[in-house]
Backbone as JSON, one array per atom type, in Angstrom:
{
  "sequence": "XXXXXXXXXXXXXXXXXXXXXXXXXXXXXXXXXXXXXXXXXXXXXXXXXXXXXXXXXXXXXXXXXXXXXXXXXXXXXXXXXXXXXXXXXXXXXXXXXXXXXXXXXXXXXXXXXXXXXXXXXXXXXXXXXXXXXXXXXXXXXXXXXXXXXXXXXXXXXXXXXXXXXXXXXXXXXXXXXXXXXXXXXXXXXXXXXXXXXXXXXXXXXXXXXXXXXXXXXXXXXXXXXXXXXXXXXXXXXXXXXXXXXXXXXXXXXXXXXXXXXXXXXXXXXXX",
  "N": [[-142.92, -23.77, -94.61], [-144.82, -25.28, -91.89], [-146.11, -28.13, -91.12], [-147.56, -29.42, -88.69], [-148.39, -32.1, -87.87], [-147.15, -33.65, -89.46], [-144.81, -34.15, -88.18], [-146.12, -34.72, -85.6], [-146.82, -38.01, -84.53], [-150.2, -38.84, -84.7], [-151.67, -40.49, -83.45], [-150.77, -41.22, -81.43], [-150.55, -38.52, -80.21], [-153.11, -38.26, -79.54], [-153.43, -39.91, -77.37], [-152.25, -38.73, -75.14], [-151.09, -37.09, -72.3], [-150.33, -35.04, -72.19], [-152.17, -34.05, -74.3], [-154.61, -34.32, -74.01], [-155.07, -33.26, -71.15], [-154.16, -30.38, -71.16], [-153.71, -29.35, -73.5], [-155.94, -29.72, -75.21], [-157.82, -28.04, -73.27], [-157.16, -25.45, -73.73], [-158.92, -25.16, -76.13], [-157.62, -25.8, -79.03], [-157.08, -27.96, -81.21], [-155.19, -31.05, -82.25], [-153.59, -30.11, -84.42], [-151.3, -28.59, -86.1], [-150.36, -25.57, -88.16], [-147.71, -23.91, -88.76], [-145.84, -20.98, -90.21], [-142.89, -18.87, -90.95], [-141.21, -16.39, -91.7], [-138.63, -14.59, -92.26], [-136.52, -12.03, -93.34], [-134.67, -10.22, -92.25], [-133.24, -8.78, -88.99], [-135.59, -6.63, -89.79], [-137.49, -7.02, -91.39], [-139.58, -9.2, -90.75], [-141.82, -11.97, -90.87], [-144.71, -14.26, -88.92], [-146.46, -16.72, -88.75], [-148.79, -18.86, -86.82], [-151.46, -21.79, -87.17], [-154.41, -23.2, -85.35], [-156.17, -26.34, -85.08], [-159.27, -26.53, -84.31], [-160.96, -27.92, -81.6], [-162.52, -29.63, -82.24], [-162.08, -30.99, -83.97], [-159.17, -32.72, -85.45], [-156.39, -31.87, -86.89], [-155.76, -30.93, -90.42], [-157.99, -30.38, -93.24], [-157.02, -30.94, -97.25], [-158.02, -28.51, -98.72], [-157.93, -26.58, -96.67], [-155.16, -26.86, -95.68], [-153.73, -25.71, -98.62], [-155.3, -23.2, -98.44], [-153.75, -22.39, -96.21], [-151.84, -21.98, -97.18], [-151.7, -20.17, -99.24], [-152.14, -17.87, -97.68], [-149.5, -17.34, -96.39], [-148.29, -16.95, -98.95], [-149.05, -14.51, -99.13], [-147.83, -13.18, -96.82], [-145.19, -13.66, -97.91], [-144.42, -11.85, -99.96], [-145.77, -9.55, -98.36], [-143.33, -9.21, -96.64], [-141.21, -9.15, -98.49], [-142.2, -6.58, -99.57], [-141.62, -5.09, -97.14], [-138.64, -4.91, -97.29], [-137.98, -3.75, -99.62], [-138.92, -1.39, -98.87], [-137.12, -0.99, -97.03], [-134.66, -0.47, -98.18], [-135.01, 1.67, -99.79], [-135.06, 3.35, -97.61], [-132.6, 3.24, -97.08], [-131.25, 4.43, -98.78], [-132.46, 7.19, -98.44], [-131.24, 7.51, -96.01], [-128.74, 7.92, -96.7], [-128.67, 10.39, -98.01], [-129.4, 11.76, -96.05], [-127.32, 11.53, -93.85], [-124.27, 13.05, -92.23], [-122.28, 13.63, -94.52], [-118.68, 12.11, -95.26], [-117.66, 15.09, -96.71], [-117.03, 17.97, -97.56], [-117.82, 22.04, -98.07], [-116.62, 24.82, -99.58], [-117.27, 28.66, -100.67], [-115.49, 30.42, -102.44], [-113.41, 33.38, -103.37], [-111.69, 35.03, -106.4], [-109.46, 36.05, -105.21], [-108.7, 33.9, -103.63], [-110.01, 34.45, -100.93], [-112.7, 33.44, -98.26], [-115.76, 33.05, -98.7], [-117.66, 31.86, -98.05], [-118.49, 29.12, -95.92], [-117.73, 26.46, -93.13], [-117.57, 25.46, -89.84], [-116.13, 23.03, -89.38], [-115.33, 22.22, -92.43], [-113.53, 24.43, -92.46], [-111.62, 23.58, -90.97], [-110.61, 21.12, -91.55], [-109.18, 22.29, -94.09], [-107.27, 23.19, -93.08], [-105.89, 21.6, -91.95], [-104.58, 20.33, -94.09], [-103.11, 22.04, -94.79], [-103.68, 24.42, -96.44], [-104.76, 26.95, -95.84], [-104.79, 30.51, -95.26], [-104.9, 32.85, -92.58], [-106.44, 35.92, -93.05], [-106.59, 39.61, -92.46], [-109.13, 40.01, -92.14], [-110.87, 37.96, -92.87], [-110.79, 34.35, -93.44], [-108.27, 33.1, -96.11], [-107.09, 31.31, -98.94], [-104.18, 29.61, -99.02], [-101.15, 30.29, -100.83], [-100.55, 28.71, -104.27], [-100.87, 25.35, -105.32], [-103.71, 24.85, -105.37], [-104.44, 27.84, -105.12], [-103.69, 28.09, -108.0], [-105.69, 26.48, -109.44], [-107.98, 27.34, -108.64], [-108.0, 30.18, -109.41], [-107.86, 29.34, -112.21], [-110.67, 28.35, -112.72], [-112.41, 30.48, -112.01], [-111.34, 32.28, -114.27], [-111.46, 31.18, -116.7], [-113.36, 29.07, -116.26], [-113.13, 26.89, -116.3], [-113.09, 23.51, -114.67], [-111.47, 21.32, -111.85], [-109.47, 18.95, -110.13], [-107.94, 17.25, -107.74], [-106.01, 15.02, -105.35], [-104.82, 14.99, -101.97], [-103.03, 14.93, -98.89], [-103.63, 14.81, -95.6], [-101.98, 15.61, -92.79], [-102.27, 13.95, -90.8], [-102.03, 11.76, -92.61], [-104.0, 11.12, -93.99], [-105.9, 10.27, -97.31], [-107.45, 12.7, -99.02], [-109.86, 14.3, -101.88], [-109.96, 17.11, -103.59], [-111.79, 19.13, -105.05], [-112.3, 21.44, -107.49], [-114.82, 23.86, -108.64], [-116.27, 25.73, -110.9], [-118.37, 28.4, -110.0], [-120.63, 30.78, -110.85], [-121.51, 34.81, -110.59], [-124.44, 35.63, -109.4], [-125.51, 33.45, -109.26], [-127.54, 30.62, -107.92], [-127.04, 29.68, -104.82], [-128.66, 29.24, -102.58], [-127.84, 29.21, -98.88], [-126.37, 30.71, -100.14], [-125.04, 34.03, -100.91], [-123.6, 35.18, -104.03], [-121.64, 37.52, -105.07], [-119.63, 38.81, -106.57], [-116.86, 37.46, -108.68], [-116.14, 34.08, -108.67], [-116.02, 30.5, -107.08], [-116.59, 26.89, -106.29], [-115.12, 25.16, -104.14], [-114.61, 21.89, -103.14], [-114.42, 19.05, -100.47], [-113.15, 16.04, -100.45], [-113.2, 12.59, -98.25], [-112.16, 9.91, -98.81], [-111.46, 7.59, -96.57], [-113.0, 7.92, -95.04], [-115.4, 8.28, -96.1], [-115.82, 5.75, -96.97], [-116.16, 4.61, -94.24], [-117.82, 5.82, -93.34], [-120.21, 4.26, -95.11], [-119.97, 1.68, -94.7], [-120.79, 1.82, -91.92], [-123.36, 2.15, -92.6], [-124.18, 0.35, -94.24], [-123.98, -1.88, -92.42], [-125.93, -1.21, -90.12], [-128.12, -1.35, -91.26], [-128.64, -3.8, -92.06], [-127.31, -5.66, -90.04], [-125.18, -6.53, -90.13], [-122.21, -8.39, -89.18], [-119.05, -6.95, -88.03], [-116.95, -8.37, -89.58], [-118.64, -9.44, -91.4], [-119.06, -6.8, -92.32], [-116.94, -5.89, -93.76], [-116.12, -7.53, -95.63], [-117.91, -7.68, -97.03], [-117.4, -5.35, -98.25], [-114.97, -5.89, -99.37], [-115.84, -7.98, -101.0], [-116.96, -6.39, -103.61], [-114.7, -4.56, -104.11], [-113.06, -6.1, -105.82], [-111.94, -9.25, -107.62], [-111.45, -12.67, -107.11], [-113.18, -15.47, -104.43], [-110.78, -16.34, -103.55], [-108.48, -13.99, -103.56], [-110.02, -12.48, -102.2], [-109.64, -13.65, -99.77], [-106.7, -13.87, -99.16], [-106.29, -10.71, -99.3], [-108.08, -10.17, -96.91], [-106.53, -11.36, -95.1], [-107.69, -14.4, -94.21], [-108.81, -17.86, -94.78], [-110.27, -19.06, -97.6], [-112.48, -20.88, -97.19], [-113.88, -18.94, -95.06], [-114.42, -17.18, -95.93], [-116.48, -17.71, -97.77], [-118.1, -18.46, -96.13], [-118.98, -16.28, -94.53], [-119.51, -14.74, -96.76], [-122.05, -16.5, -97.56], [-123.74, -15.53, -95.36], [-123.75, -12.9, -95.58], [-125.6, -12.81, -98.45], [-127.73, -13.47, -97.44], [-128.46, -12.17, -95.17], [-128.61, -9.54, -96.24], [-130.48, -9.74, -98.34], [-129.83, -10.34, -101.18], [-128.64, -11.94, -104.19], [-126.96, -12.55, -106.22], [-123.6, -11.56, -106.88], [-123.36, -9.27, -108.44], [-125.57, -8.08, -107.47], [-124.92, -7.3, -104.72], [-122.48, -5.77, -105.45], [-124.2, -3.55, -106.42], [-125.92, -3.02, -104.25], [-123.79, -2.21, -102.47], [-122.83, 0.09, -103.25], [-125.25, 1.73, -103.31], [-125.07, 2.11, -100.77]],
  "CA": [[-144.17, -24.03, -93.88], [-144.58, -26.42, -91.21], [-147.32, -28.98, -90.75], [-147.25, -30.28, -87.52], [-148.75, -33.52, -88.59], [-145.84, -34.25, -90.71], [-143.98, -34.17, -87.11], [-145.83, -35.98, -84.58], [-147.75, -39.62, -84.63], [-150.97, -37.97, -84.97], [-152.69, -40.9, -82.92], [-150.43, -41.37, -80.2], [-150.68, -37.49, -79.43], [-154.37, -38.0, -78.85], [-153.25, -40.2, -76.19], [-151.08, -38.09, -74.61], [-151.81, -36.59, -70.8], [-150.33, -33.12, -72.68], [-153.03, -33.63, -75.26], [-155.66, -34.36, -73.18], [-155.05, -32.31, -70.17], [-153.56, -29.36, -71.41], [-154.1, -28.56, -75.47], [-157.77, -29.39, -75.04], [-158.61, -27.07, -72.53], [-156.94, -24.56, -74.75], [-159.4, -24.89, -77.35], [-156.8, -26.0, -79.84], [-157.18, -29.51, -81.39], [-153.67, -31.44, -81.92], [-153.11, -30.11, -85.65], [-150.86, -27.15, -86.23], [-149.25, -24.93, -89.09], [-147.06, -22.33, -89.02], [-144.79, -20.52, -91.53], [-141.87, -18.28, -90.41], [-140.49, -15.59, -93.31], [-137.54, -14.28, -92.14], [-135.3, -11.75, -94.13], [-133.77, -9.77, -90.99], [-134.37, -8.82, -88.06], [-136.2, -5.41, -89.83], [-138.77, -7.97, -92.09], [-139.77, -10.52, -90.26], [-143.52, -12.41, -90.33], [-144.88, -15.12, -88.09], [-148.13, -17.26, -88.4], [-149.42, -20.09, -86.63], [-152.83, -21.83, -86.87], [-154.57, -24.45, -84.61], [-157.22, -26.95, -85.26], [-160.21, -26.67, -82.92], [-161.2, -29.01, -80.33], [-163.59, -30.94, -82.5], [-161.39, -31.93, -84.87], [-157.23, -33.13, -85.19], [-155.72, -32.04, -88.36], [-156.37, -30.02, -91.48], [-158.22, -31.14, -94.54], [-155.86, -30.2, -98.11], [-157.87, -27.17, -98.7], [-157.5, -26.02, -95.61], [-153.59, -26.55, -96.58], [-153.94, -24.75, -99.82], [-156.02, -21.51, -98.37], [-153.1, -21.31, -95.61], [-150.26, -21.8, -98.09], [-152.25, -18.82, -99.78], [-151.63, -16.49, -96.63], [-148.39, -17.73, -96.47], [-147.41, -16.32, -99.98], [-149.25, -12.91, -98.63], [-147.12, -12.71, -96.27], [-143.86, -13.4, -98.43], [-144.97, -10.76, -100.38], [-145.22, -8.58, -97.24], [-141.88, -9.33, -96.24], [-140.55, -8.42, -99.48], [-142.92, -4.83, -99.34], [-140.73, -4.19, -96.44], [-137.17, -4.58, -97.6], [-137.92, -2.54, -100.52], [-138.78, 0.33, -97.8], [-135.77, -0.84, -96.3], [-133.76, -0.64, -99.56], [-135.64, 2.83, -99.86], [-135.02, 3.87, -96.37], [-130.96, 3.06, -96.93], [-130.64, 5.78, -99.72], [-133.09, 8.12, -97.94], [-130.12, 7.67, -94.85], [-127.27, 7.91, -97.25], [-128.86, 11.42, -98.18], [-129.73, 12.73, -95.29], [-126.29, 11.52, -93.24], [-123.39, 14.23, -92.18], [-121.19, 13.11, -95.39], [-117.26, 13.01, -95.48], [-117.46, 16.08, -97.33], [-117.61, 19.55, -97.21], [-117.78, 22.74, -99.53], [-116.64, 26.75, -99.34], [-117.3, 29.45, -101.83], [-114.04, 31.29, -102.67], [-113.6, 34.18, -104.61], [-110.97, 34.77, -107.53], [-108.27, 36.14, -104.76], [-109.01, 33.02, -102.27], [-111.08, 34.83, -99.49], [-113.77, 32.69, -98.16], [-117.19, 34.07, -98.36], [-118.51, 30.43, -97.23], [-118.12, 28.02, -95.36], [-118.43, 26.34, -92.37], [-115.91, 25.35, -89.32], [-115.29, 22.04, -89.96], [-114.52, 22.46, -93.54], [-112.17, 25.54, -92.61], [-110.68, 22.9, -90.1], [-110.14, 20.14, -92.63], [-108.77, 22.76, -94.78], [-106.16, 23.97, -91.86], [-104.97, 20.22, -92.09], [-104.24, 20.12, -95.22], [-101.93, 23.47, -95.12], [-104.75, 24.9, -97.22], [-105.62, 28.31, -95.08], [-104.21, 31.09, -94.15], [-106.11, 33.49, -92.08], [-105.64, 37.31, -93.57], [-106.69, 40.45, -91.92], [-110.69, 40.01, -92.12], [-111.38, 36.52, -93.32], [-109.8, 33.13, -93.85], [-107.77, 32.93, -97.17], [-106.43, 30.13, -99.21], [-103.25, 29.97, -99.19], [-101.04, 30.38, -102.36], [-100.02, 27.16, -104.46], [-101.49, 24.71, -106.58], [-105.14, 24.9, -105.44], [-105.22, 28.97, -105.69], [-103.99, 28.26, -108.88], [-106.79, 26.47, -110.33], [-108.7, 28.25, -108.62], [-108.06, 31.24, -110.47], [-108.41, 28.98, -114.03], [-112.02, 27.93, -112.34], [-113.03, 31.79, -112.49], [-111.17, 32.85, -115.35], [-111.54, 30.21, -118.2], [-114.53, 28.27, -116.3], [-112.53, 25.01, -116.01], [-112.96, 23.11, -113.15], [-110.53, 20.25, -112.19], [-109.4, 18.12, -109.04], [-106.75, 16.66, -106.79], [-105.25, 14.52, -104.51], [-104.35, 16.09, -101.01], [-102.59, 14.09, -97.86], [-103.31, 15.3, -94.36], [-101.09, 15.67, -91.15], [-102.11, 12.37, -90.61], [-101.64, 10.65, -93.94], [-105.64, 10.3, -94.25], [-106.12, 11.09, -98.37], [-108.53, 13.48, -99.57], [-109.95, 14.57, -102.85], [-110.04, 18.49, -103.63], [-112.34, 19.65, -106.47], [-112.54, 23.29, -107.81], [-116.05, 23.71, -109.59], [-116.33, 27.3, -111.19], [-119.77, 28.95, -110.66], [-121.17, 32.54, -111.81], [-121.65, 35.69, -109.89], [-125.99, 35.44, -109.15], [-125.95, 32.29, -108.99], [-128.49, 30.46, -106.94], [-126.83, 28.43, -104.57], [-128.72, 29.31, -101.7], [-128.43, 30.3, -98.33], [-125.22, 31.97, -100.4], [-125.33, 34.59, -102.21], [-122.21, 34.92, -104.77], [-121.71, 39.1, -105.75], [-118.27, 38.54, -107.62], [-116.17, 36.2, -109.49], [-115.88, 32.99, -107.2], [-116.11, 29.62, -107.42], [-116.84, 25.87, -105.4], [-114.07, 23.81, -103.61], [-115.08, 20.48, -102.63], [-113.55, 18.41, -99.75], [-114.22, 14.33, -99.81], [-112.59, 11.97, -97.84], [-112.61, 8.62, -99.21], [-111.71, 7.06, -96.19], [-114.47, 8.51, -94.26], [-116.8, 8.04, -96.93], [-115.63, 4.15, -96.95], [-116.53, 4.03, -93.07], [-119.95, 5.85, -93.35], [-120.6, 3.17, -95.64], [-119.86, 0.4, -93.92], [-121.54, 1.95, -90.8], [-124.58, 2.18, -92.96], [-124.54, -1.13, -94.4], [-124.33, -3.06, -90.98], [-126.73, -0.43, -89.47], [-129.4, -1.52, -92.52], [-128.66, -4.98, -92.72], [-127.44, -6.04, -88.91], [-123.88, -7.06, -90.52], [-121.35, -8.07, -88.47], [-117.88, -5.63, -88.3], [-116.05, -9.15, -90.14], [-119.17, -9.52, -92.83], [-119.31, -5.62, -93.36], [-115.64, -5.64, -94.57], [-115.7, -8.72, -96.22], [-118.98, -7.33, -98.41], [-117.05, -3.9, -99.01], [-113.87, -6.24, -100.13], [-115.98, -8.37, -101.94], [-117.32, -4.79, -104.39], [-113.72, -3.96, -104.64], [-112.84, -7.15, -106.66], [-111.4, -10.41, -107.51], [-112.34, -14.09, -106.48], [-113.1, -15.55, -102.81], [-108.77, -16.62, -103.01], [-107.88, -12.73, -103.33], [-110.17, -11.36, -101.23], [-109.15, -14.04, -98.58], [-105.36, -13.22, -99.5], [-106.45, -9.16, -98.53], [-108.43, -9.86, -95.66], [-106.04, -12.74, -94.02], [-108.55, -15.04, -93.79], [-109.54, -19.03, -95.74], [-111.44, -18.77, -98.58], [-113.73, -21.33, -96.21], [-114.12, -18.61, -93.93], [-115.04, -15.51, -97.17], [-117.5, -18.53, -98.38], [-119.5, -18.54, -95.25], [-119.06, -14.85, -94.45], [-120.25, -14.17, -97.87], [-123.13, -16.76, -97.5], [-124.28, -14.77, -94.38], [-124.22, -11.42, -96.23], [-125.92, -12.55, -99.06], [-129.07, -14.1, -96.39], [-128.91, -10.89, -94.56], [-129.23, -8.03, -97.2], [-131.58, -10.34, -99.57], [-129.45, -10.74, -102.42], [-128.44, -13.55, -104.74], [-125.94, -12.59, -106.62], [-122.15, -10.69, -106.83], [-123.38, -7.54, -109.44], [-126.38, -7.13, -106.39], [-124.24, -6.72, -103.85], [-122.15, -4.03, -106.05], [-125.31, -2.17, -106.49], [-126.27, -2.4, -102.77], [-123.27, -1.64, -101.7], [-122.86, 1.58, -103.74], [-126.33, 2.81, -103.06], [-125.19, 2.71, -99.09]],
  "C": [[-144.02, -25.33, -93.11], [-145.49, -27.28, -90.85], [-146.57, -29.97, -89.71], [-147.92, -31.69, -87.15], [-148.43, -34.45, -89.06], [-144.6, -34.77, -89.32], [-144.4, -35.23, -85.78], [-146.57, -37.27, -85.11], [-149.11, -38.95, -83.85], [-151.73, -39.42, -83.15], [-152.25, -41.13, -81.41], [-150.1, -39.66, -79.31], [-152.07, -37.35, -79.02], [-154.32, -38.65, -77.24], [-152.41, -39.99, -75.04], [-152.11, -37.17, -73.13], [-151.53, -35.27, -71.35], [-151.73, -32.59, -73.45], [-154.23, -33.29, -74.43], [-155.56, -33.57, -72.1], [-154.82, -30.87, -70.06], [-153.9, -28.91, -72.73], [-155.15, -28.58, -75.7], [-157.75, -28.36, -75.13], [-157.92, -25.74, -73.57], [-157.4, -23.84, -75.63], [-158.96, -24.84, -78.28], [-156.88, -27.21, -79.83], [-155.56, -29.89, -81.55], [-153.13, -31.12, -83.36], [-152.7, -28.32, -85.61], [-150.47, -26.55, -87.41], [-148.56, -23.62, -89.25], [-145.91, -22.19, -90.3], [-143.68, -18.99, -90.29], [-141.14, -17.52, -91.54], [-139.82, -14.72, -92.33], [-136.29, -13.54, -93.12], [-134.35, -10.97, -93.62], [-134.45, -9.28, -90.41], [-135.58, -6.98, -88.65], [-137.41, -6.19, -90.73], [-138.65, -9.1, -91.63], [-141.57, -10.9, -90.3], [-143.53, -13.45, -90.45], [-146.27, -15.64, -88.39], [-148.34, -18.48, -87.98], [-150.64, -20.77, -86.66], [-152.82, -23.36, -86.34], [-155.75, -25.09, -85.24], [-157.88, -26.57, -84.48], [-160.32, -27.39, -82.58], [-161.6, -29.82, -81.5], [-163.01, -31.64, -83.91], [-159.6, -32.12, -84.92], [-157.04, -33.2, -86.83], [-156.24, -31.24, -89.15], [-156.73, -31.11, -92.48], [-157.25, -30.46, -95.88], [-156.65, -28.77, -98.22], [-157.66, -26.38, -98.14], [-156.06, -25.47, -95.42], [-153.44, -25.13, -97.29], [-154.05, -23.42, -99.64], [-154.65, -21.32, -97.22], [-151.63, -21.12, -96.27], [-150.31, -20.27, -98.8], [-152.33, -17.69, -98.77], [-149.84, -16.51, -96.23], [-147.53, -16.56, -97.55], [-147.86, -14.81, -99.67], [-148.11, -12.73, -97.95], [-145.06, -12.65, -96.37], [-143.98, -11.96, -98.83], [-144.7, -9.34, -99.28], [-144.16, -7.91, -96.99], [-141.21, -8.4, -97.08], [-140.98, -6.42, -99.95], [-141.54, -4.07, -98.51], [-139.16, -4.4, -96.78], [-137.13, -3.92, -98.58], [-137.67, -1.54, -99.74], [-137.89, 0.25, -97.37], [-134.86, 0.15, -96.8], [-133.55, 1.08, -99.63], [-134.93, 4.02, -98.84], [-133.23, 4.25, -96.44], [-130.83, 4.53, -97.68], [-131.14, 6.68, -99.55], [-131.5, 8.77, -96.84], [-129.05, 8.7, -95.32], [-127.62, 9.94, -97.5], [-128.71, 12.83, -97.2], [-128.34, 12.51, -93.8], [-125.1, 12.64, -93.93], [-122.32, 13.44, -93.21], [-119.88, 13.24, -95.1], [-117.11, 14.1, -96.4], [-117.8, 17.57, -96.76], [-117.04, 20.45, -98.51], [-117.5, 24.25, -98.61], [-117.34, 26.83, -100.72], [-116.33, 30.48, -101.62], [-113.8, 32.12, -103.61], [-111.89, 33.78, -105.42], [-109.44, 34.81, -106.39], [-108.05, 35.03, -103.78], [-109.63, 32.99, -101.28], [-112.85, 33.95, -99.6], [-115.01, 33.68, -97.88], [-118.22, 33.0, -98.01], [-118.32, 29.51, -97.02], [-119.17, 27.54, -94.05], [-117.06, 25.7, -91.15], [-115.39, 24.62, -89.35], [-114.7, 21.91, -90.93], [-113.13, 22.95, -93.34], [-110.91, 24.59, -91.57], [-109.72, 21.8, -90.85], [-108.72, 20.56, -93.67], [-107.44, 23.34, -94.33], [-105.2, 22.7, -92.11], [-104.18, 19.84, -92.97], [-103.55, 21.43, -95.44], [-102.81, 24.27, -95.98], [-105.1, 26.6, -97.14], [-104.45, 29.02, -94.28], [-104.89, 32.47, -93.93], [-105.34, 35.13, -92.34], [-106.62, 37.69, -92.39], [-108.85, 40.23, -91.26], [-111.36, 38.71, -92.19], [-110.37, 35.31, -93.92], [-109.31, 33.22, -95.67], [-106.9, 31.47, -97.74], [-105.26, 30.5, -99.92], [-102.26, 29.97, -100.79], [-100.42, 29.19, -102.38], [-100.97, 26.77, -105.35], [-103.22, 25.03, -106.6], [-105.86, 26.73, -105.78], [-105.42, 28.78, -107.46], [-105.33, 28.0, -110.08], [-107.9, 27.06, -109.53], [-109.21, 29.45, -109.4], [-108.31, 30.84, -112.06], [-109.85, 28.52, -113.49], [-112.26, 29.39, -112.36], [-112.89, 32.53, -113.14], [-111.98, 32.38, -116.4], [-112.82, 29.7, -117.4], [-113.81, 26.76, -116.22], [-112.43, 25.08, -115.06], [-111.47, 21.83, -113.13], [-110.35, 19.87, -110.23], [-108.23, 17.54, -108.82], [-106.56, 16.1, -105.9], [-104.91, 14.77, -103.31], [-104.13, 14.75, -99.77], [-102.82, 14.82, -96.52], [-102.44, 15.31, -93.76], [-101.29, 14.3, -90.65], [-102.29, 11.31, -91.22], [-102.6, 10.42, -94.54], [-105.46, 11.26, -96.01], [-107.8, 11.28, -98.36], [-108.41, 14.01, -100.63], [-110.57, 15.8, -102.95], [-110.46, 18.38, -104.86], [-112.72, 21.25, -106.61], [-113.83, 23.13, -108.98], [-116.08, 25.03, -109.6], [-117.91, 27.39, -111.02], [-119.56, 30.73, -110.72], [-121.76, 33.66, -110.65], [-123.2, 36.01, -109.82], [-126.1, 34.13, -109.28], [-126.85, 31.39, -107.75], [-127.98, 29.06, -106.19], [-126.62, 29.1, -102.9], [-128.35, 28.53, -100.03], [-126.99, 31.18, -99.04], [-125.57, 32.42, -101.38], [-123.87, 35.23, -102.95], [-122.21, 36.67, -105.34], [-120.56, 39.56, -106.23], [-118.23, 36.9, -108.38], [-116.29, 35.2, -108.21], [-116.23, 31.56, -107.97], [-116.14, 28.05, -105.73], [-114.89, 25.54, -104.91], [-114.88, 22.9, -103.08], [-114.02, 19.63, -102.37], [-114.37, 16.98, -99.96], [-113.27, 13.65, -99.31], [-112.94, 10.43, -98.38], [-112.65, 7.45, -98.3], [-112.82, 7.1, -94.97], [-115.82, 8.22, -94.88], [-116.91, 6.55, -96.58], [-116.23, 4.01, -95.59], [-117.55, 4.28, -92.72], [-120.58, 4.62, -94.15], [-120.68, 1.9, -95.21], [-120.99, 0.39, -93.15], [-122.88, 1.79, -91.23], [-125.04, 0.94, -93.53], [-124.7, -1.99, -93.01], [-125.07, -2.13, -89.87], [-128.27, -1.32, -90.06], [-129.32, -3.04, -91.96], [-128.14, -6.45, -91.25], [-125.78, -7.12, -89.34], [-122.98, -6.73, -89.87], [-120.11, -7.39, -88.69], [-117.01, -6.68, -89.38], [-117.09, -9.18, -91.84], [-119.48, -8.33, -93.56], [-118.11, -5.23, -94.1], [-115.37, -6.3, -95.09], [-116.64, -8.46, -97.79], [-118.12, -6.2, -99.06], [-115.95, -4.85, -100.02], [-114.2, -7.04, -101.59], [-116.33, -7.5, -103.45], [-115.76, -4.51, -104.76], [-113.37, -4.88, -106.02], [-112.24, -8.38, -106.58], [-112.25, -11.89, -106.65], [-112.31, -14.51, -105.01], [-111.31, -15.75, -102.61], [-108.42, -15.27, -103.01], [-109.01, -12.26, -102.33], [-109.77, -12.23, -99.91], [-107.89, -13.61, -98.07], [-105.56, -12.02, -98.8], [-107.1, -9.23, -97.37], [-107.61, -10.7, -94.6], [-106.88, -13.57, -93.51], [-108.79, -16.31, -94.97], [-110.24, -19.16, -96.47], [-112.68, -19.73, -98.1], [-114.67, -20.35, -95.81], [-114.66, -17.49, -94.77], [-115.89, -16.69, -97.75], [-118.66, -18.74, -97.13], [-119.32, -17.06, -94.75], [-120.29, -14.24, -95.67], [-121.56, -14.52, -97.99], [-124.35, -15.58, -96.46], [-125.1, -13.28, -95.13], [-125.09, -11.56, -97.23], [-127.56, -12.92, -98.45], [-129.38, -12.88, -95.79], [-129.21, -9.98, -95.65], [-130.03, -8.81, -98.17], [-131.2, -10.12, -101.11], [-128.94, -11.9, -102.74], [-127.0, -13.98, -105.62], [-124.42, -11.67, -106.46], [-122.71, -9.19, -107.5], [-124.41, -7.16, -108.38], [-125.81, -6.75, -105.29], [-123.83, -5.8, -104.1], [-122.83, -3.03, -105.94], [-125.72, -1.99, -105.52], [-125.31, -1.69, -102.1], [-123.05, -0.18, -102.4], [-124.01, 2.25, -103.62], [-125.96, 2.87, -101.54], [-124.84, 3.89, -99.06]]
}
């Protein structure tokens, strides 16, 4: 809060040609206070108040009652970065994920999908297109495939693209009526699930310095800090002065409105 009282020489602004000629006529006496709450630019609130003409200055209660709109409007502030907070994992939900899913029966034939998946899945040597419908090709993933609709065990893997990017393949068995609309399942069959981790890692990012107005150096400096170790290793991994990850980090922790290291973790994993 700012009492502008505390700032000028109260008596030599009465004698001022600004005071007198100009802040008069205004209808504003020479006593000001504002407050400024600031937690980015998505919560921000502003208040200033003037004296009137017929008097210069506040009395303390006067103080008091605007220190008491003041804390309203912390309060406020803080309303809206919740919704922010809110708003982030609403995003995270409703953004095109690195992932994707078929439904594959016991022999491999896709009975769902979609074309990016089946494209992903092309990359990864995954597919090969039979007479009527795409098939997965034979190898490790029919195999568990086939233990995901025999036995019911699911299980997961590892997989390298054509252009080195890794991805994580999961086989999840489900049941022939199963409700996993708009498909409808009328054999044996079962899930695959595509994720990219480094795709996921860059929606994340994108969504943290979308939310939070973090620059491209403090949104990889927050992800590094979540991975682990002290400001000397993550300076070490990013090539950069542990000076320079001590005011980075200050930044990030002013912008997203946290205080400590375990809140960052948890912000950054709800992005």
């Amino acid at each position: 809060m700012i009492d502008y009282e505390e700032m000028f020489d109260v008596d030599w602004l009465r004698s001022t040609e600004f005071y007198n000629e100009w802040w008069l006529p205004q209808g504003a006496g020479g006593g000001s206070l504002a407050a400024n709450i600031v937690s980015d630019s998505g919560a921000t609130a502003s208040i200033t108040i003037h004296a009137p003409t017929s008097k210069l200055g506040f009395q303390r209660s006067e103080k008091e009652l605007f220190g008491e709109i003041v804390q309203h409007l912390i309060r406020s502030v803080a309303i809206l970065r919740r919704l922010q907070m809110a708003q982030l994992v609403i995003s995270r939900a409703e953004a095109e994920m690195a992932s994707g899913f078929l439904v594959v029966d016991r022999e491999g034939a896709v009975l769902h999908s979609d074309p990016r998946t089946l494209t992903w899945l092309e990359s990864l040597n995954l597919i090969q297109n039979g007479r009527n419908t795409a098939q997965i090709a034979p190898g490790q993933v029919k195999s568990l495939l086939r233990r995901a609709v025999d036995q019911g065990e699911g299980s997961s893997i590892n997989l390298v693209d054509r252009k080195g990017s890794l991805s994580r393949l999961a086989v999840i068995p489900c049941s022939s009526g199963e409700n996993l609309t708009p498909v409808i399942i009328d054999r044996p069959a079962a899930l695959i699930w595509l994720i990219s981790d480094e795709q996921l890692k860059e929606e994340r990012m994108n969504r943290l310095s979308n939310a939070f107005s973090l620059t491209p150096a403090e949104t990889k400096i927050a992800m590094e800090a979540c991975a682990g170790g002290g400001r000397a290793e993550i300076a070490q991994r990013c090539g950069l002065s542990p000076n320079t990850i001590k005011s980075h980090m200050e930044a990030i922790y002013s912008k997203t409105g946290v205080h400590r290291h375990a809140e960052l973790v948890h912000l950054v994993e709800r992005a």
